[in-house]
N, C-alpha and C positions, 0 to 999 in steps of 0.2 A: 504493500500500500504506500501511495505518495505521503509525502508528509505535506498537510494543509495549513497552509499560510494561518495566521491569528489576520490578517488583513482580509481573508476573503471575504465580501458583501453578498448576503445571501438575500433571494427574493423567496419569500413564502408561499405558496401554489399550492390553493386548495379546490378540488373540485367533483361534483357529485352529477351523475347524469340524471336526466328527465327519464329515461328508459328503464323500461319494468326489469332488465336485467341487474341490473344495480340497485334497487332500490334495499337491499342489506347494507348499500355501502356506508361507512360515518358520514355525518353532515358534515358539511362545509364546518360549520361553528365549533364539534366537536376536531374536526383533521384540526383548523385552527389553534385551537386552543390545546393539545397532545404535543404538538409541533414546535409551538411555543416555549411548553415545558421541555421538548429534546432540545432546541437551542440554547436555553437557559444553563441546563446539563452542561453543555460539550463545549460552551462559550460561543457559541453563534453568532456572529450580530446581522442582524435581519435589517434589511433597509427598506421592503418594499413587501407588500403585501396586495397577492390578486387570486381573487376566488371565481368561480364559473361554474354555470348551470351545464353542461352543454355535452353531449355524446363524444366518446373517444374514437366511434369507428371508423370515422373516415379522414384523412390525411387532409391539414391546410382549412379545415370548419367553424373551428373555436379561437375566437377574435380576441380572446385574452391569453391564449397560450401563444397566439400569434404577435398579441403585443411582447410579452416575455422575451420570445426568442431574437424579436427584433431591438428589446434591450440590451438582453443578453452580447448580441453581435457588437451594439456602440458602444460596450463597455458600463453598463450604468451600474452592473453589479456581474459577479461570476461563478457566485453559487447559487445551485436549487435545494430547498428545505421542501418535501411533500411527504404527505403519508406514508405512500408507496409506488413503485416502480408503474403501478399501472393506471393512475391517476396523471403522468405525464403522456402517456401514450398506451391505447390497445391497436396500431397500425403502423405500416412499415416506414410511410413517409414522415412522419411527427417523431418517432424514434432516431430517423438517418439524420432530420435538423438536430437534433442533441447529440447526435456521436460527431455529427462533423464539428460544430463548435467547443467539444472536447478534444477531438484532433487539433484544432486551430489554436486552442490552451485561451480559448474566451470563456468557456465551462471548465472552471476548476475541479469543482468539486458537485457533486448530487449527495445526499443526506436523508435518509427517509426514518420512519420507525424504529427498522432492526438492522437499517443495513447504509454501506456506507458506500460511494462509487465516485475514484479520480480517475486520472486520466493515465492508467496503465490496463495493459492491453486484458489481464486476467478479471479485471474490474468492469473491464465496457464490455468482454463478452457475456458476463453475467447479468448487466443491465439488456442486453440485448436479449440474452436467453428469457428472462424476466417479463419484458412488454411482450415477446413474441410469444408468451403462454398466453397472454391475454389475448392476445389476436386469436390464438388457438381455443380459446374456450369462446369467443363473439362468435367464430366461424361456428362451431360443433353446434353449439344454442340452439343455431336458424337449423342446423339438419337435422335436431333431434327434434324439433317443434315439427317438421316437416315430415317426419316419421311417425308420428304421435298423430298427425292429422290425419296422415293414412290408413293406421292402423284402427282409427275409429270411423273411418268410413269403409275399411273394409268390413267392418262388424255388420254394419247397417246404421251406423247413427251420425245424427250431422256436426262435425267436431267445431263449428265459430258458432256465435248467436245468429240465431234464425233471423229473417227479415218481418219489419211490420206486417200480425197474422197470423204469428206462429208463435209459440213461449217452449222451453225447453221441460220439460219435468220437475221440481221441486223434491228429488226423493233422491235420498245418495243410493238406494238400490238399481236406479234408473236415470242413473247422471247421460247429459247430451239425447234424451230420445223429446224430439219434440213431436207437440201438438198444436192444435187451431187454439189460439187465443180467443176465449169465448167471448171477451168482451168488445175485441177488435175486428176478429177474420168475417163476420158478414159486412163491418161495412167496407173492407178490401176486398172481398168478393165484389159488391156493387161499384165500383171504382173498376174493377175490370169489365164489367159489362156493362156501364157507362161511357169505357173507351173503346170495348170492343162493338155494341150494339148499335149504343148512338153517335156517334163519332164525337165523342168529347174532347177537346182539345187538354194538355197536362194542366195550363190556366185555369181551365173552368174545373176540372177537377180539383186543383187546388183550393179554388173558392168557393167549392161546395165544402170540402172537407174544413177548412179553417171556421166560414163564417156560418155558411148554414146548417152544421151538427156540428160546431166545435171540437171534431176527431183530434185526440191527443195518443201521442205513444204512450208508451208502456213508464217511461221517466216522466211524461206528464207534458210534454214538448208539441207545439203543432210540425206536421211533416211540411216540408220547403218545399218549395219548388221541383230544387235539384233533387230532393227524398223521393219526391211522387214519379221523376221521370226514370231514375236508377229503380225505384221499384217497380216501375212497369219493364222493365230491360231485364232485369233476373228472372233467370229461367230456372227459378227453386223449383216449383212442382215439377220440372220433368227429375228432378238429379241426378244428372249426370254429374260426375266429379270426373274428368277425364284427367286434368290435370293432376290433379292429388293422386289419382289411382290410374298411373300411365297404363300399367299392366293389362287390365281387362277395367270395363268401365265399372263403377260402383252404383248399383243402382238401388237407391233408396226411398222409390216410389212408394214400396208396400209398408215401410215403417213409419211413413208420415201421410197424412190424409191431406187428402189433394184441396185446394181453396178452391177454384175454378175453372171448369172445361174452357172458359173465354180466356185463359191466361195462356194456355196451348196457343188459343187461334191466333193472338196476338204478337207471340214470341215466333211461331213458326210461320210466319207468310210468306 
Protein backbone atom coordinates (compact mmCIF):
# COMPACT_ATOMS: atom_id res chain seq x y z
CA UNK A 1 0.00 0.00 0.00
CA UNK A 2 1.16 3.72 -0.83
CA UNK A 3 1.72 5.76 1.83
CA UNK A 4 -1.15 8.78 1.89
CA UNK A 5 -0.09 12.02 2.13
CA UNK A 6 -1.69 13.91 5.62
CA UNK A 7 -2.33 16.75 2.75
CA UNK A 8 -4.61 14.73 0.72
CA UNK A 9 -8.21 16.70 0.32
CA UNK A 10 -10.91 14.30 0.31
CA UNK A 11 -14.49 14.81 -1.29
CA UNK A 12 -17.29 12.86 0.51
CA UNK A 13 -19.66 10.80 -2.02
CA UNK A 14 -22.61 9.66 -0.87
CA UNK A 15 -25.21 8.10 -2.98
CA UNK A 16 -28.49 5.90 -2.89
CA UNK A 17 -30.53 4.81 -6.15
CA UNK A 18 -34.28 5.41 -6.86
CA UNK A 19 -34.40 1.71 -8.04
CA UNK A 20 -36.11 -1.20 -6.22
CA UNK A 21 -32.73 -2.98 -6.45
CA UNK A 22 -31.03 -0.88 -3.90
CA UNK A 23 -33.59 0.02 -1.82
CA UNK A 24 -31.49 -2.17 1.30
CA UNK A 25 -28.95 0.39 0.58
CA UNK A 26 -27.92 3.17 3.69
CA UNK A 27 -29.28 6.43 3.18
CA UNK A 28 -27.51 9.03 1.81
CA UNK A 29 -27.70 10.77 5.67
CA UNK A 30 -26.72 7.51 7.34
CA UNK A 31 -23.20 6.62 4.40
CA UNK A 32 -22.96 10.56 5.56
CA UNK A 33 -22.64 10.40 8.74
CA UNK A 34 -20.50 6.60 9.15
CA UNK A 35 -18.04 8.20 6.72
CA UNK A 36 -17.79 11.15 8.63
CA UNK A 37 -16.95 9.06 11.66
CA UNK A 38 -14.10 6.98 9.30
CA UNK A 39 -12.50 10.32 8.55
CA UNK A 40 -12.42 11.40 11.91
CA UNK A 41 -10.78 7.92 12.65
CA UNK A 42 -7.97 7.99 10.08
CA UNK A 43 -7.51 11.88 10.15
CA UNK A 44 -9.20 12.72 6.95
CA UNK A 45 -9.85 16.09 6.07
CA UNK A 46 -12.87 16.23 3.94
CA UNK A 47 -13.35 19.42 1.96
CA UNK A 48 -16.37 18.85 0.00
CA UNK A 49 -19.33 17.03 0.26
CA UNK A 50 -21.82 15.70 -2.62
CA UNK A 51 -24.65 13.24 -2.37
CA UNK A 52 -27.18 11.82 -5.21
CA UNK A 53 -30.22 10.22 -5.87
CA UNK A 54 -29.42 8.73 -9.13
CA UNK A 55 -28.86 4.85 -10.64
CA UNK A 56 -25.37 3.57 -11.05
CA UNK A 57 -26.05 1.41 -14.32
CA UNK A 58 -25.36 3.28 -16.91
CA UNK A 59 -21.97 5.18 -17.73
CA UNK A 60 -21.78 9.29 -17.98
CA UNK A 61 -25.80 9.69 -16.18
CA UNK A 62 -25.26 11.08 -12.77
CA UNK A 63 -24.50 14.84 -12.82
CA UNK A 64 -23.00 14.84 -9.41
CA UNK A 65 -20.40 12.12 -9.99
CA UNK A 66 -19.80 13.84 -13.06
CA UNK A 67 -19.35 17.08 -11.36
CA UNK A 68 -16.67 15.17 -8.95
CA UNK A 69 -14.77 13.71 -11.52
CA UNK A 70 -14.45 16.82 -13.23
CA UNK A 71 -13.10 18.33 -9.80
CA UNK A 72 -11.33 15.80 -9.33
CA UNK A 73 -9.24 16.31 -12.86
CA UNK A 74 -8.66 20.44 -11.89
CA UNK A 75 -7.25 19.49 -8.82
CA UNK A 76 -9.99 20.84 -6.37
CA UNK A 77 -9.36 17.81 -4.12
CA UNK A 78 -7.64 14.12 -4.76
CA UNK A 79 -9.38 11.82 -2.47
CA UNK A 80 -12.62 9.89 -2.47
CA UNK A 81 -14.22 9.12 1.03
CA UNK A 82 -17.68 6.68 0.05
CA UNK A 83 -19.39 3.91 1.78
CA UNK A 84 -18.31 1.50 -0.71
CA UNK A 85 -16.77 0.59 -3.93
CA UNK A 86 -20.02 0.25 -5.52
CA UNK A 87 -21.68 3.52 -4.78
CA UNK A 88 -19.00 5.17 -7.00
CA UNK A 89 -19.61 2.83 -9.99
CA UNK A 90 -21.94 -0.43 -10.93
CA UNK A 91 -20.45 0.14 -14.83
CA UNK A 92 -17.41 -0.17 -16.92
CA UNK A 93 -17.32 3.48 -18.11
CA UNK A 94 -17.63 5.49 -14.57
CA UNK A 95 -15.09 2.83 -13.03
CA UNK A 96 -12.31 3.43 -16.20
CA UNK A 97 -12.92 7.70 -15.33
CA UNK A 98 -11.55 6.69 -11.69
CA UNK A 99 -8.71 4.31 -12.75
CA UNK A 100 -7.40 6.72 -15.25
CA UNK A 101 -7.32 9.74 -12.97
CA UNK A 102 -5.52 7.36 -10.51
CA UNK A 103 -3.11 6.46 -13.29
CA UNK A 104 -2.68 10.37 -13.94
CA UNK A 105 -1.84 10.58 -9.77
CA UNK A 106 -5.18 13.33 -9.78
CA UNK A 107 -6.93 10.27 -7.42
CA UNK A 108 -4.75 9.70 -4.79
CA UNK A 109 -6.35 7.90 -2.76
CA UNK A 110 -10.22 6.09 -2.51
CA UNK A 111 -11.39 5.25 1.26
CA UNK A 112 -14.48 3.52 1.85
CA UNK A 113 -15.84 1.56 5.16
CA UNK A 114 -13.57 -1.43 5.22
CA UNK A 115 -11.27 -0.99 2.68
CA UNK A 116 -8.64 1.37 1.42
CA UNK A 117 -7.54 1.89 -2.47
CA UNK A 118 -4.12 4.13 -3.89
CA UNK A 119 -2.60 4.04 -6.72
CA UNK A 120 -0.73 0.62 -6.84
CA UNK A 121 -1.49 -1.73 -9.32
CA UNK A 122 -2.72 -4.66 -6.58
CA UNK A 123 -5.15 -1.87 -5.11
CA UNK A 124 -6.81 -0.74 -8.54
CA UNK A 125 -7.21 -4.28 -9.52
CA UNK A 126 -9.32 -4.84 -6.48
CA UNK A 127 -11.36 -1.77 -6.84
CA UNK A 128 -11.94 -2.99 -10.31
CA UNK A 129 -12.72 -6.52 -9.37
CA UNK A 130 -15.09 -4.77 -6.80
CA UNK A 131 -17.49 -2.32 -9.18
CA UNK A 132 -17.21 -5.11 -11.66
CA UNK A 133 -19.33 -7.44 -9.07
CA UNK A 134 -21.61 -4.92 -9.03
CA UNK A 135 -22.15 -4.69 -12.68
CA UNK A 136 -22.35 -8.45 -12.36
CA UNK A 137 -25.06 -8.61 -9.87
CA UNK A 138 -27.24 -5.36 -12.10
CA UNK A 139 -26.73 -7.78 -15.03
CA UNK A 140 -27.97 -11.38 -13.24
CA UNK A 141 -31.17 -9.04 -11.43
CA UNK A 142 -32.80 -8.29 -15.11
CA UNK A 143 -32.04 -12.34 -16.16
CA UNK A 144 -33.29 -13.70 -13.04
CA UNK A 145 -36.57 -11.37 -13.18
CA UNK A 146 -36.63 -12.48 -16.80
CA UNK A 147 -36.64 -16.14 -15.64
CA UNK A 148 -39.01 -15.77 -12.94
CA UNK A 149 -41.58 -14.12 -15.45
CA UNK A 150 -41.28 -17.05 -17.46
CA UNK A 151 -41.41 -19.57 -15.34
CA UNK A 152 -44.87 -18.13 -14.01
CA UNK A 153 -46.20 -17.93 -17.38
CA UNK A 154 -45.28 -21.06 -18.09
CA UNK A 155 -47.54 -22.28 -15.04
CA UNK A 156 -50.59 -20.57 -16.53
CA UNK A 157 -50.44 -17.39 -14.47
CA UNK A 158 -49.92 -13.66 -15.53
CA UNK A 159 -46.50 -12.72 -13.79
CA UNK A 160 -46.82 -8.05 -13.95
CA UNK A 161 -50.24 -6.54 -12.71
CA UNK A 162 -53.03 -7.02 -14.91
CA UNK A 163 -54.57 -4.19 -16.83
CA UNK A 164 -57.66 -1.84 -15.87
CA UNK A 165 -60.53 -5.10 -15.54
CA UNK A 166 -58.78 -7.57 -14.15
CA UNK A 167 -57.38 -7.78 -10.19
CA UNK A 168 -54.94 -10.57 -9.20
CA UNK A 169 -56.11 -12.85 -6.31
CA UNK A 170 -55.61 -11.72 -2.79
CA UNK A 171 -54.71 -15.26 -1.36
CA UNK A 172 -50.93 -16.34 -0.87
CA UNK A 173 -52.34 -19.81 -1.97
CA UNK A 174 -53.06 -18.23 -5.35
CA UNK A 175 -50.41 -15.42 -5.70
CA UNK A 176 -50.59 -14.00 -9.68
CA UNK A 177 -53.98 -15.83 -10.91
CA UNK A 178 -56.04 -13.14 -11.97
CA UNK A 179 -59.75 -12.32 -12.32
CA UNK A 180 -62.47 -9.76 -13.72
CA UNK A 181 -62.46 -6.86 -11.31
CA UNK A 182 -66.06 -6.92 -10.33
CA UNK A 183 -66.32 -3.52 -9.66
CA UNK A 184 -64.45 -2.34 -12.83
CA UNK A 185 -64.47 -5.02 -15.82
CA UNK A 186 -68.32 -4.37 -17.08
CA UNK A 187 -67.74 -0.89 -17.56
CA UNK A 188 -64.33 -1.91 -19.64
CA UNK A 189 -66.38 -4.21 -21.35
CA UNK A 190 -68.75 -1.38 -22.53
CA UNK A 191 -65.73 0.96 -23.43
CA UNK A 192 -64.82 -1.91 -25.91
CA UNK A 193 -68.08 -2.19 -27.59
CA UNK A 194 -68.41 1.42 -27.41
CA UNK A 195 -65.22 1.49 -29.63
CA UNK A 196 -65.96 -1.52 -31.26
CA UNK A 197 -69.80 -1.13 -32.04
CA UNK A 198 -70.27 2.50 -32.35
CA UNK A 199 -67.28 3.85 -33.42
CA UNK A 200 -66.20 5.88 -30.55
CA UNK A 201 -63.59 7.86 -30.83
CA UNK A 202 -60.45 7.37 -27.57
CA UNK A 203 -61.84 11.36 -26.69
CA UNK A 204 -65.34 10.41 -26.38
CA UNK A 205 -64.42 7.51 -24.44
CA UNK A 206 -62.44 9.27 -22.26
CA UNK A 207 -65.35 11.69 -21.55
CA UNK A 208 -67.62 9.21 -20.91
CA UNK A 209 -65.50 7.51 -18.48
CA UNK A 210 -64.06 10.74 -16.58
CA UNK A 211 -67.33 12.92 -16.44
CA UNK A 212 -70.30 10.90 -17.07
CA UNK A 213 -69.71 7.63 -14.58
CA UNK A 214 -66.69 9.16 -12.97
CA UNK A 215 -64.77 5.56 -13.75
CA UNK A 216 -61.74 5.49 -11.30
CA UNK A 217 -58.89 2.66 -11.15
CA UNK A 218 -58.22 0.45 -8.67
CA UNK A 219 -55.67 3.55 -6.63
CA UNK A 220 -58.69 5.72 -7.13
CA UNK A 221 -57.19 7.74 -10.23
CA UNK A 222 -59.33 8.70 -13.50
CA UNK A 223 -57.66 6.73 -16.65
CA UNK A 224 -55.87 9.40 -19.23
CA UNK A 225 -56.12 9.79 -22.21
CA UNK A 226 -52.93 7.88 -23.10
CA UNK A 227 -54.53 4.88 -20.30
CA UNK A 228 -57.69 4.54 -22.58
CA UNK A 229 -55.62 4.29 -25.88
CA UNK A 230 -52.77 1.76 -24.45
CA UNK A 231 -55.70 -0.01 -23.19
CA UNK A 232 -57.45 -0.44 -26.16
CA UNK A 233 -53.98 -1.67 -27.88
CA UNK A 234 -53.21 -4.62 -25.39
CA UNK A 235 -54.01 -7.77 -26.47
CA UNK A 236 -54.50 -9.37 -22.73
CA UNK A 237 -57.49 -11.41 -23.53
CA UNK A 238 -55.82 -13.26 -26.28
CA UNK A 239 -52.39 -14.09 -24.09
CA UNK A 240 -50.02 -14.73 -25.98
CA UNK A 241 -46.76 -14.15 -24.19
CA UNK A 242 -44.45 -14.87 -27.09
CA UNK A 243 -41.88 -12.91 -25.99
CA UNK A 244 -41.47 -14.18 -22.29
CA UNK A 245 -42.09 -17.64 -23.48
CA UNK A 246 -39.93 -17.74 -26.90
CA UNK A 247 -40.08 -21.59 -26.74
CA UNK A 248 -43.64 -22.44 -27.51
CA UNK A 249 -46.35 -19.72 -26.94
CA UNK A 250 -47.89 -19.58 -23.36
CA UNK A 251 -51.34 -19.47 -23.54
CA UNK A 252 -53.34 -18.34 -20.79
CA UNK A 253 -56.65 -17.81 -22.19
CA UNK A 254 -58.22 -20.64 -19.90
CA UNK A 255 -56.88 -19.29 -16.59
CA UNK A 256 -58.34 -15.84 -16.92
CA UNK A 257 -61.89 -15.18 -18.20
CA UNK A 258 -62.19 -13.34 -21.19
CA UNK A 259 -63.71 -9.21 -20.76
CA UNK A 260 -64.90 -9.17 -24.22
CA UNK A 261 -65.47 -10.80 -27.71
CA UNK A 262 -65.24 -6.94 -29.16
CA UNK A 263 -61.76 -6.76 -27.63
CA UNK A 264 -60.67 -9.67 -30.26
CA UNK A 265 -62.41 -7.75 -33.05
CA UNK A 266 -60.64 -4.66 -32.35
CA UNK A 267 -57.17 -5.95 -31.70
CA UNK A 268 -57.20 -8.31 -34.75
CA UNK A 269 -58.49 -6.27 -37.92
Amino acid sequence: MEKISKHTRYCLYARKSTESDEKQALSIDSQINEMKAVAERLGLRIVETKKESHSAKESGTRPVFLEMIYELNSGKYDGVLTWSPDRLSRNAGDLGSLVDLMDQKKLLHIQTYGQSFSNSPNEKFLLMILCSQAKLENDNKSINIKRGMRARCEQGLWPTRPPTGYVKMRRTDKKCITILDEERSGYIKQMFEKVGHDGWSGRKVYSWLKHDIDFTTESGKHLSLGNIYQLRAKKFALFRLTLLCPREESNLTGSVPQLSLTYFCINNK
